[in-house]
C-alpha positions in Angstrom: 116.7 101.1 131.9 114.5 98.1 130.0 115.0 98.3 126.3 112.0 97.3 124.3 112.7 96.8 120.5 110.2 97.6 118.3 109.6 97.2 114.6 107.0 96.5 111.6 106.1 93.5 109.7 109.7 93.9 107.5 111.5 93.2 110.6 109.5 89.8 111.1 113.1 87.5 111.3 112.8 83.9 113.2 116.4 84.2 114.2 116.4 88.1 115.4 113.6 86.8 117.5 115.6 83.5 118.8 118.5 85.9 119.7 116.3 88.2 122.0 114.8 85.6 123.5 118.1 84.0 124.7 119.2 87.6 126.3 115.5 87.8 128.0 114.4 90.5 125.8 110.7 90.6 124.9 110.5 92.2 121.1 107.5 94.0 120.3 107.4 93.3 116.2 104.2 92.1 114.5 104.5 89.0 112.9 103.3 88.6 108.8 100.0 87.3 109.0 100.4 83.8 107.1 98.0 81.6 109.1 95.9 82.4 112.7 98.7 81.9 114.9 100.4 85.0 113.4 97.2 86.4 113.6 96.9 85.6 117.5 100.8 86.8 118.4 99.8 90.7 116.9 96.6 90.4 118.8 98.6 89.7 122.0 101.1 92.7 121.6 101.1 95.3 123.6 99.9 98.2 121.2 101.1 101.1 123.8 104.6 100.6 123.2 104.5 98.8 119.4 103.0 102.8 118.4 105.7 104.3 120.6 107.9 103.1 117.9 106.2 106.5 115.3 108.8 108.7 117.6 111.6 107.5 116.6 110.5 106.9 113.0 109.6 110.9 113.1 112.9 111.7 114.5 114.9 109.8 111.2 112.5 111.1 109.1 113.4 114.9 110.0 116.8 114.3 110.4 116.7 113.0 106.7 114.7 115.5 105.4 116.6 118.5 107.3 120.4 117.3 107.2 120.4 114.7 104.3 119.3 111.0 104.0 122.9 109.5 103.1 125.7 109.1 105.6 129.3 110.3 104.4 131.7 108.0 106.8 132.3 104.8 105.3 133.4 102.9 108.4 130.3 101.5 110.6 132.0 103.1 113.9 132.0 106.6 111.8 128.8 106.1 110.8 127.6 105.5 114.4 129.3 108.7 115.4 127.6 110.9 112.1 124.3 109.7 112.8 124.9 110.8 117.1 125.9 114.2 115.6 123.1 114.4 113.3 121.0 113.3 115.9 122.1 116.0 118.8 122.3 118.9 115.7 118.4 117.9 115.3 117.7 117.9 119.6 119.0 121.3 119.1 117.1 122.3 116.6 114.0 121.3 118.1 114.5 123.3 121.2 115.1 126.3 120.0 111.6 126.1 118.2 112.1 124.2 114.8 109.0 122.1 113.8 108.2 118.9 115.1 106.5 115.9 113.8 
């Protein structure tokens, strides 16, 4: 499966970009405009997947609307594991007919 990470303007970071790079991984995150260039790079992105990235957005926003915005678990890995269970409680939800985004 190809993993494509997308993001907004906030997630604009020289170094986050460096590091894909090294491991062959093609971001799709708009640059700040600050001169042309910047300009040219969001010209040259591939808008079909950078608006893809509105799904998952839609999916946090319910789950913190529906189960809470704030994680208990204090410990990353616990955190990881509240957010999956948040995340499958939510799949559930939406197929048994709750409203989607």
């Amino acid at each position: 499966m190809n993993h494509t990470p997308t993001g907004d303007k906030g997630y604009d970071w020289d170094a986050l970009r460096a590091m894909l790079r090294e491991q062959s991984v093609r971001p799709v995150i708009k640059h700040r405009e600050f001169d042309s260039l910047d300009v040219a790079h969001n010209a040259r992105l591939d808008d079909e997947t950078y608006h893809r990235r509105y799904v998952v957005e839609c999916s946090f926003r319910i789950l913190k609307q529906r189960y809470s915005d704030s994680l208990k678990a204090t410990i990353w890995y616990k955190q990881f594991r509240e957010m999956a269970l948040k995340t499958v409680v939510k799949n559930i939800d939406s197929g048994i007919g709750a409203s989607h985004c």
